[in-house]
C-alpha positions in Angstrom: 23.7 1.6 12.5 20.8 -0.7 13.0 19.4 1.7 15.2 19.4 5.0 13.1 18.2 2.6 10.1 14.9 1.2 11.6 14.4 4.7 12.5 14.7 5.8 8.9 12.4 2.7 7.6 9.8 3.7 10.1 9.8 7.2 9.2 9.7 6.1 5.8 6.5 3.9 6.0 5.1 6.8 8.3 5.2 8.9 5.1 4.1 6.4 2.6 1.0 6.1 4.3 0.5 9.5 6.1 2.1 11.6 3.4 4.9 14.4 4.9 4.5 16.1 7.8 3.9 19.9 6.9 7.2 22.4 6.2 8.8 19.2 5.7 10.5 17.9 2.8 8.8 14.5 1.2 10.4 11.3 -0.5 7.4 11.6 -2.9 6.6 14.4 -4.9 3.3 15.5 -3.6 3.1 16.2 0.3 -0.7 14.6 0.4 0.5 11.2 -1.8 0.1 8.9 1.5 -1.7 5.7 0.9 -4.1 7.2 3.7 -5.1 10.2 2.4 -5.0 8.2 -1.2 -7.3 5.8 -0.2 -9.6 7.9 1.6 -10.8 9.6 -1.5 -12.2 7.0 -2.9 -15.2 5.4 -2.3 -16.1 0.9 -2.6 -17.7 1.2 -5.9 -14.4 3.5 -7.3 -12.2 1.2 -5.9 -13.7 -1.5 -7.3 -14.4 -0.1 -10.7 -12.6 -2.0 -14.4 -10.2 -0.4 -15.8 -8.3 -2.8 -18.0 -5.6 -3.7 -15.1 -6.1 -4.6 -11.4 -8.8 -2.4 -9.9 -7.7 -0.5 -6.8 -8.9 -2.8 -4.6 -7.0 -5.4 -6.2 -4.3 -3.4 -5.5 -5.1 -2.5 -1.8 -5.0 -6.4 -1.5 -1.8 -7.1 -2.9 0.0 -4.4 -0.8 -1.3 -5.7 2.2 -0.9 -9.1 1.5 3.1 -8.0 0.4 3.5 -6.8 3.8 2.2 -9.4 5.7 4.1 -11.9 3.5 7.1 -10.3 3.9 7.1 -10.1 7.6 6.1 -13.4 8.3 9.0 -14.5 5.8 11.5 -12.2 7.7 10.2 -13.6 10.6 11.1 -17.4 9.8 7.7 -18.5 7.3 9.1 -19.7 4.3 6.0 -21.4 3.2 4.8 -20.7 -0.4 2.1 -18.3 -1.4 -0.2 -17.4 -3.9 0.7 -14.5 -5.3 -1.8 -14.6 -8.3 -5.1 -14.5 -6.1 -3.4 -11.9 -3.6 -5.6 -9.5 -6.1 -8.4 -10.8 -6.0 -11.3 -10.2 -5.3 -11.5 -7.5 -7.3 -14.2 -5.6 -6.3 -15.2 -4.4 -2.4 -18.4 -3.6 -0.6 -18.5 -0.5 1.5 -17.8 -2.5 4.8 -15.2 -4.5 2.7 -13.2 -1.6 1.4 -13.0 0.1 5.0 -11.7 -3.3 6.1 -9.2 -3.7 3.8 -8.3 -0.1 4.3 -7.7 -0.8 8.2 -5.6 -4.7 7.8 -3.2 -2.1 5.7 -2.8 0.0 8.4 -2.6 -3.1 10.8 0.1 -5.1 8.2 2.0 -2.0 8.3 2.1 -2.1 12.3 3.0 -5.7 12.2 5.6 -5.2 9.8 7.5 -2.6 11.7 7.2 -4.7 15.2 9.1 -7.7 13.0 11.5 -5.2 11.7 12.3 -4.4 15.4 12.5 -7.8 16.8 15.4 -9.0 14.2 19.0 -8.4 15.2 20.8 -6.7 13.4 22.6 -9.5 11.2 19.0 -10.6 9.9 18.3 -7.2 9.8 20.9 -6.3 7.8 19.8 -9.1 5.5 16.8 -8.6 5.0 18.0 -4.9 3.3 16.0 -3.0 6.4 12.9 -4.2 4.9 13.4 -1.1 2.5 12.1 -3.6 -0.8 8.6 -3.7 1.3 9.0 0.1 1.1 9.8 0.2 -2.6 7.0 -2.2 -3.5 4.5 0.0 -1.3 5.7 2.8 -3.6 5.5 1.0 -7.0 1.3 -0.1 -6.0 0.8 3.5 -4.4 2.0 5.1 -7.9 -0.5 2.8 -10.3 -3.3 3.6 -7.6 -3.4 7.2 -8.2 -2.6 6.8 -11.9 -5.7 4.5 -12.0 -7.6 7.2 -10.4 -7.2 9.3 -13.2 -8.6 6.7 -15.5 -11.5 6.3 -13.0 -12.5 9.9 -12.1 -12.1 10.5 -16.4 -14.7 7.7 -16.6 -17.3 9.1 -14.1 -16.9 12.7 -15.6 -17.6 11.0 -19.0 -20.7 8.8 -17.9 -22.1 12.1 -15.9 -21.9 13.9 -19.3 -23.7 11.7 -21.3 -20.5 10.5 -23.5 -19.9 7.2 -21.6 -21.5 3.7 -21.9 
């Protein structure tokens, strides 16, 4: 059971940030909603662009930071963390932003090489690490509903109605 369940998380984090594999069905509703492909689209100075909430980057931080919290808590670190600045700083430089965009990638990796080393009781436990999953999802969702508001705002400023 363990087995055929860190399959099904694996494949499952695949897809979050790949998107589905073509012919496929999807868990999401769009085949080309990775966090990848997402991301990809957008450039520093979109990422980092006010919107009322957390900017993308903000959100790109707290996802990774999630992740790498999580499986260093799996993994035995119970040490508090600040959850607040996870989203900060707000804003990303080019270089930044394809950083941050890579230690995702890399705290996805590490997550799934902690999900393998547990046995199956902490394994179990731990609910397959399918919350990391779901919290992947929620952040994923309010990116690409903040990149409505974003792209809205350019089209705006590039027709002469915005600030």
């Amino acid at each position: 059971m363990r087995e055929a369940m860190l399959e099904a998380l694996e494949e499952l984090l695949r897809e979050t940030f790949e998107g589905a594999l073509p012919g496929e069905g999807t868990q999401y509703l769009d085949h080309a909603s990775g966090i990848r492909s997402t991301l990809d689209q957008l450039t520093a100075a979109q990422a980092s662009r006010p919107t009322g909430h957390p900017s993308i980057a903000s959100h790109v931080r707290h996802m990774n930071f999630h992740l790498r919290m999580v499986g260093e808590w799996i993994a035995g670190d119970h040490r508090r963390r600040d959850w607040k600045s996870s989203f900060e700083p707000r804003t990303v430089t080019e270089a930044e932003w394809s950083s941050l965009k890579q230690e995702l990638e890399d705290s996805r990796s590490e997550f799934i090489r902690v999900m393998k080393s547990r046995d199956s009781e902490t394994f179990a436990k731990e609910g397959a690490g399918l919350g990391a999953v779901a919290h992947l999802a929620y952040h994923l969702g309010a990116i690409r509903q903040l990149m409505h508001d974003v792209y809205n705002e350019m089209r705006l400023e590039h027709s002469g109605g915005g600030a």
